[in-house]
N, C-alpha and C positions, 0 to 999 in steps of 0.2 A: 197182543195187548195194546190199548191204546193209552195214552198218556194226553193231559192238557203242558202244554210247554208255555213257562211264562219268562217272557223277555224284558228285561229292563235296560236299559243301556243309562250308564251314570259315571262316575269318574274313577279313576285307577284307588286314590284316597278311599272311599266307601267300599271296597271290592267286597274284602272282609266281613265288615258289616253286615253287608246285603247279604252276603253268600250263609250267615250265620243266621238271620231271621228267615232265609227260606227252610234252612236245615230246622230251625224250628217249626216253622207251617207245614212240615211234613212233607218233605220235598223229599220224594225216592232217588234225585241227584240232582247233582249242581254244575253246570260247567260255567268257564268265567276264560274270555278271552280279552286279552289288554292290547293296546296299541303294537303292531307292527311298524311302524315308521321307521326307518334307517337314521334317524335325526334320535333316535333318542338312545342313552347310553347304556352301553351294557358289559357286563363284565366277562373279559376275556381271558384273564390272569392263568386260568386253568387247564386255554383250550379249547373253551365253549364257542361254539361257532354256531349261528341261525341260518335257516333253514329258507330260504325262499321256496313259493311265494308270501310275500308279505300281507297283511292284511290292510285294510282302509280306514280302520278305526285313531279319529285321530287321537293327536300327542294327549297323554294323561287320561283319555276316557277308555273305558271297558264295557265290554256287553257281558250282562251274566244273565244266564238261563238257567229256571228251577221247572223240576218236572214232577207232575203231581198226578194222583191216580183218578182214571176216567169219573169217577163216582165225587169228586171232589167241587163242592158249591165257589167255582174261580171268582163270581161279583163279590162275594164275601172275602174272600182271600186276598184277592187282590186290594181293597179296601182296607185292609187289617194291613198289607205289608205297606202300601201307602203311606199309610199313615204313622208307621216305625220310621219310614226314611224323610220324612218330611221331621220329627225329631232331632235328626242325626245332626241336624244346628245347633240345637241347644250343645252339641259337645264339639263344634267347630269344626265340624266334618260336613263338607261339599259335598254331595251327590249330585251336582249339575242337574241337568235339567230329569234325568228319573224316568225318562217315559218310558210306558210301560205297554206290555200288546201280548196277547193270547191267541195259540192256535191249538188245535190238536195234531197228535204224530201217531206214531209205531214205535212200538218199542225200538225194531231192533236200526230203526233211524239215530239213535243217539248212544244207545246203553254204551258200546265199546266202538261207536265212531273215534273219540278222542286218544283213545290207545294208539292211533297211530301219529300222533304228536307225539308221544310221549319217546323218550330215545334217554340209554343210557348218558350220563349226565356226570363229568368230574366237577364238583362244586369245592373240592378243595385239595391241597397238597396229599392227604391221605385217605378221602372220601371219594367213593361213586356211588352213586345211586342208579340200579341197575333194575329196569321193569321186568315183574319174572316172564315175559312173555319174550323178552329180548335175549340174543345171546351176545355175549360177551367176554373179552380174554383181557385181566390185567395186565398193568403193563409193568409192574414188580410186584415184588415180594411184601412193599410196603403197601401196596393201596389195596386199599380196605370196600369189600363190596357190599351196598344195603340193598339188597336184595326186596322190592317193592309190588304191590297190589295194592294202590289208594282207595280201589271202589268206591262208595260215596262219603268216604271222611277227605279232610283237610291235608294236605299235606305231601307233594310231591319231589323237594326240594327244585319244584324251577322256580318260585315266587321266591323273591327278592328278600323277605324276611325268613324265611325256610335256610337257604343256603346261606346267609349270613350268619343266621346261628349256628349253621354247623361249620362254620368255619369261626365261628369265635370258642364253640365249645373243644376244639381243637386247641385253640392255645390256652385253655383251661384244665382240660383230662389232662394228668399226666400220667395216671395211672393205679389202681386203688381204689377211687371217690365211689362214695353211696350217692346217688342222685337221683333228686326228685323232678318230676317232666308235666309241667301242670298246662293240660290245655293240649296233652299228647295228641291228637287228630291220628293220623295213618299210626301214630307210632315212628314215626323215623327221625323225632329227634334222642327217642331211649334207647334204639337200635344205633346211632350213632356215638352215643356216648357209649355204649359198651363195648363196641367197633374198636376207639379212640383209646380202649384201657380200663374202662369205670370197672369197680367190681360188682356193681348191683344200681337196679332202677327201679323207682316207684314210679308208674306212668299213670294219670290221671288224667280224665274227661268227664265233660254232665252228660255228654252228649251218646247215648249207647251205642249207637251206629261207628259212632269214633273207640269207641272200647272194643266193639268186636272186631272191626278192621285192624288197629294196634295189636289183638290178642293173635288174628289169624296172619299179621306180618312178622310179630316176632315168631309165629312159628316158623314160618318163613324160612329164619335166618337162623331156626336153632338155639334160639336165648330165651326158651321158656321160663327154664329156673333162673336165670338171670335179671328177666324183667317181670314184674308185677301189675298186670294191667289192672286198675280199680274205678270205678265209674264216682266221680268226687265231685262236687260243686269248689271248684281250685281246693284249697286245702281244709275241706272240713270234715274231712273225713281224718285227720291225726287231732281236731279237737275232740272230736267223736268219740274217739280209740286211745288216746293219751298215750302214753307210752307203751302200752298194749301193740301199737300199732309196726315197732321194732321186729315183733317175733309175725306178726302177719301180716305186714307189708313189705315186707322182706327190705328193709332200711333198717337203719340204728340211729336213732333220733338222738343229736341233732345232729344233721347230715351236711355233709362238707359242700356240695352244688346243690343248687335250685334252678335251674331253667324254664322261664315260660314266654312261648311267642305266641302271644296275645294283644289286642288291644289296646293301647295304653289306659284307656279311659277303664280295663280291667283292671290294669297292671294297678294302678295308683288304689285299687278296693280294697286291695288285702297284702301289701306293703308291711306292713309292721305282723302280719303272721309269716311271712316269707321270713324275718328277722329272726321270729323266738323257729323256728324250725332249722336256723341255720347255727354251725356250730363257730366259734370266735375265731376271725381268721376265713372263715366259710366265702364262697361265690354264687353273688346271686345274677343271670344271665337274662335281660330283661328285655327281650326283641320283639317287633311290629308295633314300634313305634312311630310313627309318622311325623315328620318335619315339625310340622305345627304345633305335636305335644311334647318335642323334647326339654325344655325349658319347667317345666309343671312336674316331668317324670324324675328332671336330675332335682330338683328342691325336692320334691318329696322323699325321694330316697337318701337324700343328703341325711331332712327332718327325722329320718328313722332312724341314724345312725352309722349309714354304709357310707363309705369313703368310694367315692366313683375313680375307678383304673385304666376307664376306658372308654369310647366311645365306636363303637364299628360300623363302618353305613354301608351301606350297598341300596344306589339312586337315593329316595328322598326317604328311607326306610333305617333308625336307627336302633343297633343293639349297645343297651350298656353293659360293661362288667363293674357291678359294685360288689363290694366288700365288708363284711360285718368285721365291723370295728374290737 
């Protein structure tokens, strides 16, 4: 089968972004490669070691590639996605220069070429994220394995906001917590949290493709009854269901964590429903925030009420832990 592959190259900052408006144009997958440079920082705290060869893309820019089906009008498409990333100012986000270039492929040139980047991965003191294609042998008793197939959703923990949240929701779980996972992509930050001790997960996504892949990773891992996968626009689906949504979202409203590693420019749209869904004393864990928005994210969260306990970064990518007052 042939695919149209379209290339954009733009900066580390927009990754996200982009990679979400192809997931909207109907992109059968995404890949998204960031700078390899030895000049730029990475985190080793756990272990993590890089893999030469390195890549040429310089400091802070990324290539990302969305693959769309042979039948697909690309002058139109590409026009439509243009002209989203040329927006991306109005909300203070870079995409460099954006250019953009169209070939045709083969399928079997890309589908599972990137699986072989992929490599079991310790992103925290009690966390690995283990590809099921890989084998692997803990190294105690304590370390906890998420068991992964990302296919075309979000979420592998090596990006920089992925693994900071699972290491901030580690010093969060202690054990018990109902939590809600809004913006769940792969699923592996509700498979992490139940990992960590939670006793139950609402996982949420708009995006269906990210609903099925969370559904088919938590089987994965064996925490069907445990996690909830529901297809939600963030949280409108508990105004929907009202408290209804306790007995069939398998939460009990209002629920002690909230996690969502999203956008800031998301994060700040539904802030005050994050609030009434969380119970007094509750955590809400607000990650893929980018440098530039963290100043806008901590006032509004202040404005709603949560007392901020924390700040986590990993490179220019910040997770808060706030607190309903």
């Amino acid at each position: 089968m042939l695919w149209h592959e379209l290339t954009i190259h733009t900066t580390e900052q927009a990754v996200e972004m982009i990679s979400n408006f192809l997931h909207e144009a109907g992109a059968g997958g995404v890949t998204i490669e960031e700078s390899g440079t030895l000049n730029k920082e990475r985190d080793t705290s756990y272990g993590q070691w890089y893999e030469l060869p390195l890549n040429d893309i310089p400091e802070g820019e990324a290539v990302i590639q969305g693959y769309f089906a042979e039948e697909t009008n690309m002058t139109a498409l590409s026009e439509e996605v243009a002209g989203r990333i040329a927006q991306l100012k109005e909300f203070g986000i870079d995409a460099g220069a954006a250019e953009m270039s169209v070939r045709t492929v083969d399928e079997e040139d890309w589908a599972d070429a990137w699986k072989k980047y992929f490599k079991p991965l310790r992103v925290s003191k009690r966390l690995t994220i283990k590809p099921t294609w890989e084998d692997y042998t803990p190294e105690s008793e304590q370390e906890q394995i998420i068991e992964l197939d990302p296919g075309m959703a979000f979420g592998t923990g090596t990006h920089p906001t992925t693994s900071l949240c699972l290491r901030t929701l580690e010093t969060v779980i202690h054990g018990g917590e109902e939590v809600i996972d809004v913006g769940t992509g792969s699923g592996i930050l509700a498979i992490g949290a139940i990992k960590l001790g939670a006793k139950s997960v609402l996982a949420l996504d708009l995006d269906p493709v990210a609903v099925s892949s969370a559904r088919e990773n938590t089987k994965l891992n064996g925490l069907s009854e445990l996690i909830h996968v529901h297809e939600s626009d963030l949280l409108s689906v508990l105004k929907a269901d009202g408290q209804e949504a306790s007995n069939e979202l398998n939460v009990t409203l209002p629920v002690q964590v909230v996690v969502a590693n999203i956008l800031a420019e998301i994060i700040l749209l539904f802030i005050d429903d994050v609030y009434n869904a969380l119970r007094p004393g509750g955590v809400y864990i607000a990650s893929g925030i980018y440098k530039n928005k963290e100043d806008a994210v901590r006032e509004a969260l202040e404005a709603a009420g949560f007392e901020i306990e924390g700040a986590h970064r990993d490179e220019d990518w910040i997770a808060f832990v706030a607190r309903k007052r």
